[in-house]
Each structure stands twice: as structure tokens, then as C-alpha cells.
C-alpha positions in Angstrom: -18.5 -4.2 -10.8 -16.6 -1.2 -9.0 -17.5 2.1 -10.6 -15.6 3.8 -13.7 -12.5 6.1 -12.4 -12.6 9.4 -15.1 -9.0 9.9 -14.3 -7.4 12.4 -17.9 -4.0 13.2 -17.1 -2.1 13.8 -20.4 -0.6 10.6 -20.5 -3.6 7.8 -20.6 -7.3 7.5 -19.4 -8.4 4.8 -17.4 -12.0 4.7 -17.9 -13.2 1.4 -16.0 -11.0 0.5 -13.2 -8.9 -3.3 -12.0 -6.7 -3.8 -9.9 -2.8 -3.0 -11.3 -2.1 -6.3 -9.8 -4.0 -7.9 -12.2 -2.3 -6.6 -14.7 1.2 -7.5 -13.6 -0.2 -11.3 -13.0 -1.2 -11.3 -16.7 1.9 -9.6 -17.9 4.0 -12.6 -16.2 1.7 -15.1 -17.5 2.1 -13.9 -21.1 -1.3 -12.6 -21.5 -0.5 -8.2 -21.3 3.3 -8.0 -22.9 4.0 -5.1 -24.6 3.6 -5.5 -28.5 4.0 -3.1 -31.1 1.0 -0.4 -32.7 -0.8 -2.0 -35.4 1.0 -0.5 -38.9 -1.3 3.3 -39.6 -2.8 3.0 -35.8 -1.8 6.7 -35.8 -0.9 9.2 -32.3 -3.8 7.0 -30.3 -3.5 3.0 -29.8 -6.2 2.1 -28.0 -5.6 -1.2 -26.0 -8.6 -3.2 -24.4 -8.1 -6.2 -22.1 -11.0 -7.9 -21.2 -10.8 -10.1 -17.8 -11.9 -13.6 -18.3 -13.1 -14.1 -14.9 -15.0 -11.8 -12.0 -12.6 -8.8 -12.0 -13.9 -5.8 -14.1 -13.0 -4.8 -17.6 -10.3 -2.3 -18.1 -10.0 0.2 -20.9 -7.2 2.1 -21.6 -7.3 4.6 -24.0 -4.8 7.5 -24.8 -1.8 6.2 -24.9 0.4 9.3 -26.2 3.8 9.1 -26.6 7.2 7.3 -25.6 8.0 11.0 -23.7 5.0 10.0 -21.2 7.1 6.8 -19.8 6.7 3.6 -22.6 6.5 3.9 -26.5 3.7 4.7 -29.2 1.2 1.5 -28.6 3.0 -0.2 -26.0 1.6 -1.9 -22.6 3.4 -0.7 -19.8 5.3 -2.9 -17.6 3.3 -1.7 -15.1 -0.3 1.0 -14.8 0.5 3.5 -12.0 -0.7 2.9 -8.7 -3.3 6.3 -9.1 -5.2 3.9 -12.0 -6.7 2.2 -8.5 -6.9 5.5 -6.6 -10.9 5.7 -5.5 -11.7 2.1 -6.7 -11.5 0.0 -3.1 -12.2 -3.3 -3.5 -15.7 -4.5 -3.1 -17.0 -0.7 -2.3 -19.0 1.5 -4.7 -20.0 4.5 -4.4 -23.6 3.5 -2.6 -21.8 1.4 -0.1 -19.3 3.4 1.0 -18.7 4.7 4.6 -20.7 7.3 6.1 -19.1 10.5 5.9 -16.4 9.3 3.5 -15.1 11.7 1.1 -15.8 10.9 -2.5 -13.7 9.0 -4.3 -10.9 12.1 -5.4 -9.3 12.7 -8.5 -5.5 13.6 -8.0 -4.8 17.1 -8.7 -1.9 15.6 -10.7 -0.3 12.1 -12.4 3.0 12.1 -12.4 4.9 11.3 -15.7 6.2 8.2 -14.4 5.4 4.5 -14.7 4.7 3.1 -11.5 7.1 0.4 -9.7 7.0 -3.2 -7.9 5.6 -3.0 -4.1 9.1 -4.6 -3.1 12.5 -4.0 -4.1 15.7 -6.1 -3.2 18.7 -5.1 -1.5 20.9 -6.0 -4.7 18.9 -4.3 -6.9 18.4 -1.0 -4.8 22.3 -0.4 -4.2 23.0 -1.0 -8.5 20.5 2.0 -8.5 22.5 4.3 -5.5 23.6 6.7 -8.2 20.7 7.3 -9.5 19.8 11.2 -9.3 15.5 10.6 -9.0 15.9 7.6 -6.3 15.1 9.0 -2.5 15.7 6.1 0.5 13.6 6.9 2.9 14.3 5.7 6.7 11.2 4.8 8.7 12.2 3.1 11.6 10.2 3.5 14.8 9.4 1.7 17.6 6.0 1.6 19.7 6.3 3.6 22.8 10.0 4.7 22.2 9.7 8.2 20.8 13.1 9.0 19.5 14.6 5.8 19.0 13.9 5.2 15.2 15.9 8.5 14.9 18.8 8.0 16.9 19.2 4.6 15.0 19.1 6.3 11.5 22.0 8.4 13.1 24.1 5.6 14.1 24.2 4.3 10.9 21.4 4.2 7.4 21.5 3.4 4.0 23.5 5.6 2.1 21.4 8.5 1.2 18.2 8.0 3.0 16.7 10.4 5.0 14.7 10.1 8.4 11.0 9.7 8.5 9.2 9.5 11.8 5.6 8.0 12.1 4.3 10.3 14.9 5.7 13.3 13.3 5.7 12.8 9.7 2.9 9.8 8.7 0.6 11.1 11.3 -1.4 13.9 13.2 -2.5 13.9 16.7 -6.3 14.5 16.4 -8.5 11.9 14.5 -9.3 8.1 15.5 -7.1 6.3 17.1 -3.6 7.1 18.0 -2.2 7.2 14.3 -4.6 9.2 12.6 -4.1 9.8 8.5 -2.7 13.8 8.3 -4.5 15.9 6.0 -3.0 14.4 2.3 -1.8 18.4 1.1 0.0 18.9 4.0 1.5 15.3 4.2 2.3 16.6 0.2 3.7 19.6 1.4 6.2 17.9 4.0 7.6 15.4 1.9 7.9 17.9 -1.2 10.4 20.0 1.5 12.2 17.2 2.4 13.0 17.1 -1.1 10.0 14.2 -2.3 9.0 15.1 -5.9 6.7 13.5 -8.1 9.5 12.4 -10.3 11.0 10.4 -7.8 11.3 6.6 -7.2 11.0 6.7 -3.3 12.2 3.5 -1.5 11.6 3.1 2.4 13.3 0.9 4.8 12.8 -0.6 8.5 14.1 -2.6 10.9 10.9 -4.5 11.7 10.3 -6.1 8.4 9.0 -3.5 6.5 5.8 -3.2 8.8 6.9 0.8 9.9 7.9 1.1 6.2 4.7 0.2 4.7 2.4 2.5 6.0 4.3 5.2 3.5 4.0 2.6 0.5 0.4 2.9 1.8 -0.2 6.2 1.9 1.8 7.1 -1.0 0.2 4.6 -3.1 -3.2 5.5 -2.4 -2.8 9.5 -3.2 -1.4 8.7 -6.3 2.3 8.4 -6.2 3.3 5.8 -8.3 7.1 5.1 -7.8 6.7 3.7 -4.1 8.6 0.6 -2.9 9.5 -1.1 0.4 13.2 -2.5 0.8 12.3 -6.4 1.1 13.9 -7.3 4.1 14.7 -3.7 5.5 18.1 -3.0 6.7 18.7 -6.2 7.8 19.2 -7.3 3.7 21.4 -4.7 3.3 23.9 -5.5 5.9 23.7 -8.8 5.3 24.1 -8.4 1.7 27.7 -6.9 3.0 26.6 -3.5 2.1 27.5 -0.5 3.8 25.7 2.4 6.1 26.7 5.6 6.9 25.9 8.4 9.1 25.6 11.1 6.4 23.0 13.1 7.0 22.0 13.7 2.6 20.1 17.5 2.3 18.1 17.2 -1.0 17.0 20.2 -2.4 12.6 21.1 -1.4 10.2 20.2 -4.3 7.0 19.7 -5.5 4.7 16.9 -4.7 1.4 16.3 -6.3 -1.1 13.8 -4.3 -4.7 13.3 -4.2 -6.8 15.4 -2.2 -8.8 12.9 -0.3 -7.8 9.5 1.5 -9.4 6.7 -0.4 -9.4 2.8 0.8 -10.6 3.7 4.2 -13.4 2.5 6.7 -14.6 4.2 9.7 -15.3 3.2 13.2 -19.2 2.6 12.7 -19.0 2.0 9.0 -16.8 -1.2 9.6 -19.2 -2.2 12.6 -22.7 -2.0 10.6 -20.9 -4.6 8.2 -19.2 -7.4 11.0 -19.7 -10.7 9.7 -20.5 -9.3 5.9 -16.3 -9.1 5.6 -12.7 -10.2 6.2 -11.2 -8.1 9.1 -7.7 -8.7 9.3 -5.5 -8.0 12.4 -2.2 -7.5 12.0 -1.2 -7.3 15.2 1.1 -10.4 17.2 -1.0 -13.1 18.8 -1.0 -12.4 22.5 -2.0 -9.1 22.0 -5.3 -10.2 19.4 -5.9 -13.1 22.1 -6.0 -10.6 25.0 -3.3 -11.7 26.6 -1.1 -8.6 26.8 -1.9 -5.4 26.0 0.7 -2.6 26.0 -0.8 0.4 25.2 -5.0 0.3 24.6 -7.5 0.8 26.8 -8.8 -2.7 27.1 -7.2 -5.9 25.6 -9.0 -8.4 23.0 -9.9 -7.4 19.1 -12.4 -6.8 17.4 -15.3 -9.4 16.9 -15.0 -11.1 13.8 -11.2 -9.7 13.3 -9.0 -12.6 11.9 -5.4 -12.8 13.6 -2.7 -11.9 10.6 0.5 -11.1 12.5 2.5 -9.1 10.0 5.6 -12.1 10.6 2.8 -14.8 8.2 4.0 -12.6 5.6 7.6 -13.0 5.9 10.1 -16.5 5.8 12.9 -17.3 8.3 15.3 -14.4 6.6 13.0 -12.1 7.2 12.1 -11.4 3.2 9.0 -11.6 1.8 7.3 -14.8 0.5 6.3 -15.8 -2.9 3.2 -14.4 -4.1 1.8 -18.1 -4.4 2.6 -18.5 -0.4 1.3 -15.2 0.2 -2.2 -16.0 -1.8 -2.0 -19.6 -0.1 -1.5 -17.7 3.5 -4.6 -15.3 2.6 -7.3 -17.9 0.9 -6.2 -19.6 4.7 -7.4 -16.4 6.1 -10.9 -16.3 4.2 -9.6 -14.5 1.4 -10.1 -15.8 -2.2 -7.6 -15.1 -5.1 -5.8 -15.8 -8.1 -2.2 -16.3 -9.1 -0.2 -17.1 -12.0 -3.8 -17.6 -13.8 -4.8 -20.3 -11.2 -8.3 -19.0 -10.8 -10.3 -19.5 -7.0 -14.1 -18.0 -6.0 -14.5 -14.1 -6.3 -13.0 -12.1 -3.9 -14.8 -10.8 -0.7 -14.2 -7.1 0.9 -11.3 -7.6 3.1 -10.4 -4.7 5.7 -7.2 -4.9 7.3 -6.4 -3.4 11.4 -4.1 -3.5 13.7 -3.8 -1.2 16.9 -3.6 1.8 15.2 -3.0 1.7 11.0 0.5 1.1 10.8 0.8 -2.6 10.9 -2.3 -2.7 8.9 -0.6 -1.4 5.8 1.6 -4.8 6.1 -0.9 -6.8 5.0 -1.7 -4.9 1.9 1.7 -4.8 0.5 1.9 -8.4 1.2 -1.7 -8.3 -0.8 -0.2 -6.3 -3.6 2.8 -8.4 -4.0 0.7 -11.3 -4.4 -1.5 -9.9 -6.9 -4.9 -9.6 -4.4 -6.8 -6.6 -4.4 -6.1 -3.9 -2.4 -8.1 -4.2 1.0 -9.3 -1.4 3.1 -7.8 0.4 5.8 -9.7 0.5 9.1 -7.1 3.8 10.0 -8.0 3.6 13.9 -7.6 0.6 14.1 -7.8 -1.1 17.8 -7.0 2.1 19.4 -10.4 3.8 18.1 -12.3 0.5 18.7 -11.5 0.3 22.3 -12.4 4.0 22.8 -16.0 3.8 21.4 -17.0 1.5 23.6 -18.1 -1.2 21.4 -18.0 -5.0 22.0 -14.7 -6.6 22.2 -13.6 -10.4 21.6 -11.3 -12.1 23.8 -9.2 -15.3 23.0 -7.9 -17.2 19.8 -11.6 -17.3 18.0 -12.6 -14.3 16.0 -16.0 -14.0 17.9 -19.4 -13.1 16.4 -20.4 -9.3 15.3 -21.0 -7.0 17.6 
């Protein structure tokens, strides 16, 4: 059972932590719909929902008022994404990496309920005029330093902003070549581009949504609960016969409140004392996890025991997500177990997703989310920090034996 989360913001109390996934999987099966506070139940309703397979109990307790985002003794829609902040799945406290940093509170929860991992092109441009909504443009393109900003200039979403990976989602020392930044000053850089904790933040690509996700990622695991990735990227905009512009939108600087401490993260020699005892995912495209090209690390292969998950598994032939049954059907093929729409399958192992240097990575864990799986971990270095430590590598289709 993962260990109890002792979040106390002012709103609710989570006091044994699941996976919000679970909980939306129940709410479309029936099983969590809001319902109304027992007559005399008072300021408090406390709600318990007891799992009635292997995931862990949940407790929710405190639920104030309808000022803190749903009404006196209702269920949410949906728990915000900062319930599952230090709670990776299949990791307690005794297990987790060497040299990890505990398992951080947020300094704040936002007021807000949190949101759906994808969002459609329809349903972003009926929300356009919406004062709290911030579109944030992330393309970027491997070994092309520039280009995801000159092609938000030709032409974006209406009211999005530019994002870039090497500048904005990442810092230059660390493992690998995409290392996490420190969370406050990743806080302080999207609170001056004018990212609050009041708003619903939406981010696009052009490479479906693999760029896009590795915000959702690190938004979602510091505690930002309004965080979604345009299904489809700009591609389903245009197609949907919507426009872009080249306005350039300048929102006024706020105040962002995030988590102090990455959570949902594996290091180099953590993730190699456990080969074999996991599912390593690799996101990256198949030539490249065979060995048969590599464009930009030192040595070309993966990492023994990685599975090959090319980001494209979790998209159809127009480029949107799948279904969350295809996407739990695509990861049980994968090694992982699940459960969907109440369709129970053997517990869930601890499933670590890579690529060649934590951006693709994130990809599979919104495809994970959106299915209703538990969040996996992020191996942040990814390829990149394998190949520089010297370690074994694996070369061909076969994900090899531990190293």
C-alpha cells in the first residue's frame, strides 16, 4: 500500500493516497457521482470510498464549501492532480531512489478542481474567451534550436504563448541533456509569463503532443491541477477549420505556487539496481531503440530490459489520442496490468518510462493517465545519462537482460 500523503490545504485532506485516475474510472462507471450531504451532516461531509480491488483506500475528509470549487458534500468531478503528488506508483518511502528528495508537500493547493489530461480542439476554442484559460505553445524540434519559435511566429493558436524546452522546461547541468530545472524557479518563470495558480493552462505541439507533455508532466507533478494537452496539437485545430494568428498575447506576471521537490522520478543507479524487477518503457521510435540510428547519443541501443513504446502506439491514423480501453489494451501488451471501465486485470507492477532524454517520456504517462493507469516514473535522463555512465547497453528489437 503506498504511504499516507498529509496534504491540509483549506479545501480537503487527502489522508491515504490513489491514483485520481481511479477515481474518474469510477465516476464514469457510476460508482463516485456527486450526491447530495446527508440531511444535518453539518460544515464537514466526510466521504470514504473504499477500492474493491488492489489499489489503496482513499479518505477524503474536509470537504468545506461550494467557494473551494464543488458544493457542501459533493464528489468532485475530478481530485486535483497534487492528491497524487509524492505517491509514485509502486514506491514507498523505503524503496525509493538514493538520494531522492522526500516526498514534498506543495507550499500551496490551488483553489481549483483539477481537469482531464486531454482536451479537444472543439472544446478548447468554445472556451477562447475565457479570462483564466492560458495556451501555451511548446513546439520544438530535436537538434533545431529556434525552430519551435519561429513556427509559433508564423502562425499559433489564438492567445498562446511560446514555451521552449531548452530554455524554459529545462536547465543545462543535471543528467542527461534535458535535466528537470529547479521546481521554484521553473514557478517563478511561468508565474512572469503570466502562469497563475488560477489558471487552466492548455499546451499544444506539432508532434502529437509528445513536446507538449512534458509540461502536463511537470505541472502535474508539482501540484498544478488545471493542466491539459490539446489532443491532436495544432494539427486538430486547423483541421477543425479554426484559425491562427501571429499575435504575440502579453499577459500580465503572477504568482505560481508548485511543490518544492520533483516527485515520480528514478535515477541513473537507482533504476539500474532494479532491471528486471520493472517495466522500463522507451518511448523513443524504433530504429533508434534497435540501434540502428542514432542521432544525437553517444552510443546507440537502449537500455537492457527497456520495452520499445514509440510515443505514435499512443495515437490513431488522425493523429488523436486513442480510447482509454486501446490505450490499457496497448499497455497490458507492454507488460503492464490495468483496469478500465471496472474490467479488473492482475495488480499493477512499477513501470518507469524513458526516452533519450525525458521529453518523450512524459508521452507515455499522459497516455497512462488518460487511460486510467497509474502514473509511472520518470527516468529524467533518460538514454542520454545512460550512455554517459558507462553502463551496459542492449542492441536490437529484444529488450535484453539487466545489466
Amino acid at each position: 500500500m503506498a504511504p499516507a500523503v498529509g496534504f491540509e490545504p483549506t479545501t480537503w485532506r487527502l489522508t491515504a493516497a490513489r491514483s485520481t485516475t481511479e477515481l474518474r474510472r469510477n465516476e464514469d462507471a457510476g460508482v463516485a457521482r456527486s450526491r447530495a450531504a446527508p440531511e444535518g451532516s453539518g460544515r464537514k461531509d466526510t466521504l470514504r470510498r473504499w477500492s474493491s480491488h488492489w489499489r489503496t483506500i482513499v479518505l477524503l475528509d474536509s470537504i468545506l464549501d461550494a467557494g473551494d470549487g464543488f458544493g457542501l458534500g459533493q464528489m468532485p468531478k475530478r481530485l486535483p492532480a497534487v492528491a497524487n503528488i509524492g505517491a509514485p506508483t509502486g514506491l514507498t518511502r523505503d524503496r525509493s531512489a538514493p538520494g531522492r528528495a522526500g516526498w514534498a508537500e506543495p507550499r500551496h493547493t490551488p483553489r481549483v478542481t483539477a481537469t482531464e489530461p486531454l482536451i479537444s480542439a472543439s472544446d478548447l476554442a468554445s472556451r477562447l474567451d475565457d479570462p483564466l484559460l492560458r495556451i501555451i505553445d511548446c513546439r520544438w524540434y530535436l537538434g533545431r534550436p529556434g525552430d519551435g519559435r519561429a513556427a509559433y511566429d508564423a502562425g499559433h493558436l489564438p492567445g498562446a504563448i511560446h514555451v521552449d524546452v531548452d530554455a524554459d522546461l529545462a536547465v543545462r547541468d543535471g543528467p542527461g541533456r534535458h535535466p528537470l530545472p529547479d521546481p521554484a524557479s521553473f514557478a517563478r518563470r511561468l508565474g512572469e509569463l503570466g502562469i497563475g495558480d488560477e489558471h487552466l493552462v492548455v499546451a499544444y505541439d506539432d508532434l502529437g503532443g509528445w513536446v507538449a507533455a512534458r509540461l502536463w508532466w511537470m505541472l502535474d507533478v508539482l501540484g498544478h491541477a488545471r493542466m491539459a494537452v490539446l489532443d491532436g496539437g495544432i494539427g486538430a485545430w486547423t483541421a477543425a477549420g479554426l484559425a491562427l494568428t501571429d499575435a504575440v498575447p502579453a499577459w500580465p506576471p503572477t504568482a505560481l505556487s508548485l511543490a518544492q521537490s520533483w516527485t515520480r522520478t528514478i535515477d541513473r543507479d537507482a533504476l539500474r539496481s532494479r532491471l528486471g524487477s520493472m517495466v522500463l518503457l522507451d518511448a523513443r521510435a524504433a530504429p533508434r531503440y534497435r540501434g540502428e540510428v542514432e542521432p544525437i547519443d553517444a552510443y546507440p541501443g537502449h537500455i537492457p530490459t527497456a520495452v520499445n513504446a514509440p510515443t505514435d502506439g499512443n495515437l490513431g491514423a488522425d493523429g488523436l489520442f486513442l480510447r482509454a480501453a486501446d490505450l490499457v489494451a496497448r499497455f497490458e501488451a507492454l507488460g503492464i496490468a490495468g483496469e478500465c471501465e471496472g474490467r479488473p486485470s492482475d495488480p499493477a507492477v512499477e513501470v518507469v518510462t524513458s526516452c533519450g532524454s525525458g521529453i518523450s517520456a512524459c508521452h507515455n504517462a499522459l497516455a497512462m493517465r488518460a487511460a486510467g493507469l497509474p502514473d509511472p516514473i520518470l527516468y529524467v535522463g533518460s538514454y542520454s545519462d545512460w550512455t554517459a555512465s558507462g553502463y551496459p547497453i542492449a542492441i536490437g528489437p529484444e529488450p535484453g537482460h539487466p545489466a
